[in-house]
N, C-alpha and C positions, 0 to 999 in steps of 0.2 A: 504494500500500500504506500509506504513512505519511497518509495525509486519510485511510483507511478506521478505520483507529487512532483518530484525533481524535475522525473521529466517532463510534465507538462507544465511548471512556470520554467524549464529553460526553453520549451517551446515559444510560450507566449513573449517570452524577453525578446527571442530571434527576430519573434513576428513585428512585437512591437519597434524595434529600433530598424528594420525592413524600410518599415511605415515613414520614417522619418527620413527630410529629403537630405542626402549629403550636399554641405557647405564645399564648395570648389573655388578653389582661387581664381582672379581671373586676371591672368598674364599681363594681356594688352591693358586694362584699366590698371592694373599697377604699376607699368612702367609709366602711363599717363600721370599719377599722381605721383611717384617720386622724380619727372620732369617739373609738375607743377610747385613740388617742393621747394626744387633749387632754382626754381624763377622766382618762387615767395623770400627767400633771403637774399637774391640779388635786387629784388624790389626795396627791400625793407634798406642795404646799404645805401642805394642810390636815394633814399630818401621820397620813396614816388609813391606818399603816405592816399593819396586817392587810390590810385590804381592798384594798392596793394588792399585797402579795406572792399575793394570791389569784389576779392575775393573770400572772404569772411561773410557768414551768412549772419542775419540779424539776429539768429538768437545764439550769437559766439559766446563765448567764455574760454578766458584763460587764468590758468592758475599756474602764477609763474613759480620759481624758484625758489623765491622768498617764501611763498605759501598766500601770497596777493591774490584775489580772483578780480580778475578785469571782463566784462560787459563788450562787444562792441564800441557803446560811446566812450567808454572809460579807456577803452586802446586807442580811439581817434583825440582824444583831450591829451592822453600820452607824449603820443606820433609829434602831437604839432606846439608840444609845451616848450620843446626847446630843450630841457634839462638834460637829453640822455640825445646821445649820437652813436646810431652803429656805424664801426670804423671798417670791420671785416665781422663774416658771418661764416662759419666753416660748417655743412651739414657733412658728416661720416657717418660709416656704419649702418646706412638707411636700407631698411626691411621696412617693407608697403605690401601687405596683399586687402588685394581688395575681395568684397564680395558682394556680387551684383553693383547696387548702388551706393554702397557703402566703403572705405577703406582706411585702413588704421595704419601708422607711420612710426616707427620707433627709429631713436637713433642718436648717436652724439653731435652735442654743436659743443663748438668754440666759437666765442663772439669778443672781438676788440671793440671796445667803448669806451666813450666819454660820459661820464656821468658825472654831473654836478660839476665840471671843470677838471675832473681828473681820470687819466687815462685807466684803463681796469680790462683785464682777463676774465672771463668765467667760462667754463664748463659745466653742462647740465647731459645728462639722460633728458629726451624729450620723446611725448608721444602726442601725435597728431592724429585727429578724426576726420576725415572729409565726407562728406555726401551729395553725392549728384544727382542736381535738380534742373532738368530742363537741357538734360544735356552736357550741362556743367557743372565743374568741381567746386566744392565749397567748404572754406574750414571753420568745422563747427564748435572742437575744442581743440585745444592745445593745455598741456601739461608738463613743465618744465622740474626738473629733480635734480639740485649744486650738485657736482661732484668733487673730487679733488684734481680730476684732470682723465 
């Protein structure tokens, strides 16, 4: 009685996970979005604070390094305060699989900047969310993690 048991919930287990559709990578969209990646950090050097939030969908968030969580408008009041200059932006180590209309970005930056008038290094672990709507890529979050290098 108890093996007749077994095997009908590892039956049912087989059946059920059957049922369930496999997640597949999907190639072409992921080399699109770690292209879009490394156009978002030569946007962000060059300082081309419109054309860069065009790509950021309206309900963004970022939670940067510090443990900040910035809005949309709170990254556009950022961008154009003046306080902080990206000098160089270095995206490595970038894994992007997407699936369907969705794809997730992990990877290390190094970023040279000015902050408050003095020059500064940091490294973070980052991980990027993009979702495409209408065709196009859109970063929806972003999550930044210090490192020591």
């Amino acid at each position: 009685m108890r093996v007749c048991a077994v095997i009908l919930l590892t039956i049912l287990s087989l059946l059920a996970q059957a049922q369930q559709p496999a997640l597949k990578a999907d190639n072409a969209a992921s080399a699109s979005v770690e292209k879009l990646e490394l156009d978002l950090a030569k946007l962000l050097i060059a300082g081309k604070w419109d054309e860069y939030l065009g790509y950021l969908s309206e309900d963004f968030v970022r939670t940067a390094a510090n443990g900040k969580i910035e809005h949309k408008a709170q990254a556009w009041e950022e961008f154009h305060s003046g306080n902080n200059k990206m000098l160089d932006m270095i995206p490595e180590e970038l894994q992007v699989t997407a699936y369907g209309d969705t794809a997730v970005v992990t990877g290390h930056v190094s970023i040279l900047g000015r902050q408050n008038g003095k020059v500064i290094t940091t490294f973070s672990r980052v991980t990027d969310v993009f979702v495409q709507r209408d065709g196009r890529w859109f970063l929806v979050a972003s999550q930044a993690t210090a490192v020591a290098k």
